[in-house]
C-alpha positions in Angstrom: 0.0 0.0 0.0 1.6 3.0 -0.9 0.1 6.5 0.6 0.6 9.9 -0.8 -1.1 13.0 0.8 -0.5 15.6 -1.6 -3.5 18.8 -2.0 -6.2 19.1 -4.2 -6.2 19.5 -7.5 -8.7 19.6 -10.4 -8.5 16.4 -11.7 -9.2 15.5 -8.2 -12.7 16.7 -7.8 -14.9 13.8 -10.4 -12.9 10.8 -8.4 -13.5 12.5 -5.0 -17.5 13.3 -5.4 -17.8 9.7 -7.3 -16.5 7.8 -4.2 -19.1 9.9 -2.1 -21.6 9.2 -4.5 -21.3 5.5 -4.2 -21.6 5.7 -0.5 -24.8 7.5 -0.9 -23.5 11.1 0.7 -24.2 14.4 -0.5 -20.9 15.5 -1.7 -21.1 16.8 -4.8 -18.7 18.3 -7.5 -19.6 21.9 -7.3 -18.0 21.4 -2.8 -14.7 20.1 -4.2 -14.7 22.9 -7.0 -15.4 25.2 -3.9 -12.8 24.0 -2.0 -10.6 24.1 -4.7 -11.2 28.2 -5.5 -10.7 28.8 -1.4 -7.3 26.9 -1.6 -6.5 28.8 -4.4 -7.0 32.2 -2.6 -5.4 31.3 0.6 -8.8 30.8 2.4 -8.5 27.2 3.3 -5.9 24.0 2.5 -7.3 20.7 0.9 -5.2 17.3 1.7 -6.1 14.8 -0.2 -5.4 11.4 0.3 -4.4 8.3 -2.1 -3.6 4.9 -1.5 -2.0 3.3 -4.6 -3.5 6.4 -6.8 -6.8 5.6 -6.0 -8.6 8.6 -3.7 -8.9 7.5 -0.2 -9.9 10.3 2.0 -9.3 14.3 2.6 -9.2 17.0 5.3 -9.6 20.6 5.1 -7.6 23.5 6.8 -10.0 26.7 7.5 -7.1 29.9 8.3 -10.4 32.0 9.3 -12.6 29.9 11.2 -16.4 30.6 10.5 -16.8 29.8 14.4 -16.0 33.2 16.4 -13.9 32.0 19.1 -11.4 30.3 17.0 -11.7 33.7 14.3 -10.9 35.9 17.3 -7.8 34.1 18.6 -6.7 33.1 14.9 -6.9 29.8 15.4 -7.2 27.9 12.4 -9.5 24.9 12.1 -9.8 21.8 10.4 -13.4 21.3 9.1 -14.6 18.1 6.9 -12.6 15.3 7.3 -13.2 12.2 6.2 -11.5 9.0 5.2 -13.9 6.0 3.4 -15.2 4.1 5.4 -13.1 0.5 3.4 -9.8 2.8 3.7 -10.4 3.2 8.0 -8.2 1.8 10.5 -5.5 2.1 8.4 -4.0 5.3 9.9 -4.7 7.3 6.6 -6.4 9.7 9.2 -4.1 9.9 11.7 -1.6 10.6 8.7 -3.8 13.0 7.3 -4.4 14.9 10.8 -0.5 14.9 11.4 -0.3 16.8 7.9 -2.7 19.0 8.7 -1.4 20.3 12.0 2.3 20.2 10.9 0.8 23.0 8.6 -0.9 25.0 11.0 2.2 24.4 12.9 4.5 25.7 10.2 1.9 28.7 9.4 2.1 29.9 12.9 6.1 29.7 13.7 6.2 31.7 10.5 3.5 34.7 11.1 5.2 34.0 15.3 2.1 33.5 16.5 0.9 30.5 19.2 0.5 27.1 17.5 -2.7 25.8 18.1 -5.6 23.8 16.2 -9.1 23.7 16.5 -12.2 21.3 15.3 -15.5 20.8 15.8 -17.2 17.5 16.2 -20.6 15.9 15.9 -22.3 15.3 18.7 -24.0 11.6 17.7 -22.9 8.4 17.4 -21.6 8.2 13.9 -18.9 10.8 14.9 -18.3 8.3 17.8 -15.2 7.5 16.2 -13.9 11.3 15.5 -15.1 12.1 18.9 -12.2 9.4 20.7 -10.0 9.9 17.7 -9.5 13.6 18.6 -9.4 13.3 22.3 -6.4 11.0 22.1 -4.6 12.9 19.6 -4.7 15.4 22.7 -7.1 17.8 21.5 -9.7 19.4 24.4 -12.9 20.8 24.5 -12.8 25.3 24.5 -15.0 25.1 27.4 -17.4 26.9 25.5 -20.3 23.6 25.4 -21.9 22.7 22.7 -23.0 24.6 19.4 -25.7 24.7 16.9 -24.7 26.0 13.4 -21.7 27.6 15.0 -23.5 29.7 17.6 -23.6 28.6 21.3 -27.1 26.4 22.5 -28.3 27.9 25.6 -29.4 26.2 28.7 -32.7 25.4 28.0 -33.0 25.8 24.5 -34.0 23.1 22.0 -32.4 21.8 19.2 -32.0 19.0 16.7 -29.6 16.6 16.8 -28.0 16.5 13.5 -24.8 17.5 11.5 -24.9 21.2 13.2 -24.7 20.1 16.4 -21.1 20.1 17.3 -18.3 20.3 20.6 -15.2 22.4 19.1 -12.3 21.2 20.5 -8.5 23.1 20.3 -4.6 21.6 20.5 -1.4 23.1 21.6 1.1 22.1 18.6 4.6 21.2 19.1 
């Protein structure tokens, strides 16, 4: 099996949205072509991930978070990972994640500021595996509680559990 984590390019996009496709999740084309336009204009950094050429997985660096604790401190986060499900427990994530904060590692030594990550996380059990992943790669909650669409949920209030529900999480880097 040979890996190669390399970032996005165009003729990445119709392999990437296909192997969504196939699993049935709405990832389209026009995301990736997104994606690809922000990495172009310094908004955000694509990893993609290939095992023996074949797409296996991506993450996604945000340099100004969309969630306004991490925008005020300047703490980048890493939004939309996601390795398929036949390519998991292979450590194509962990070596995607280690890419990923070696970058924001590299980003902040150079502008001198502090090095640290952050992501957000699901809050149901099909992010059960994201949820443990993250906390043992030493990443803790901002002590902020949960959040809906990236604002904060309110004692009290009601909400839906779904994709917007998310714990955002930060890391001191190297």
């Amino acid at each position: 099996m040979t890996l190669t984590i390399r970032t996005l390019q165009t003729q990445d996009i119709a392999p990437i949205a296909q192997a969504f496709a196939r699993l049935g999740w709405n990832k389209p084309a026009i995301q990736y072509e997104r994606y690809l336009a922000e990495q172009n204009n310094g908004q955000r950094d694509v990893l993609v991930a290939f095992v023996d050429f074949i797409f296996a997985g991506y993450v996604t660096i945000v340099w100004m978070s969309d969630y306004a604790p991490f925008r005020a401190a300047g703490i980048p986060e890493i939004v939309d990972f996601n390795v398929l499900p036949h390519y998991r427990r292979r450590h194509i994530g962990t070596q995607l994640m280690d890419e990923a904060e070696a970058r924001i590692a590299q980003r902040a030594q150079a502008n001198q500021h502090p090095s640290v990550a952050g992501i957000g996380v699901g809050m149901y059990a099909d992010y059960g595996a994201a949820q443990r992943m993250y906390v043992l790669r030493g990443y803790v909650p901002d002590a902020r509680g949960l959040a809906y669409d990236i604002r904060p949920v309110q004692y009290g209030e009601q909400i839906t559990v779904d994709d917007s529900l998310a714990l955002y999480f930060t890391k001191q880097l190297g």
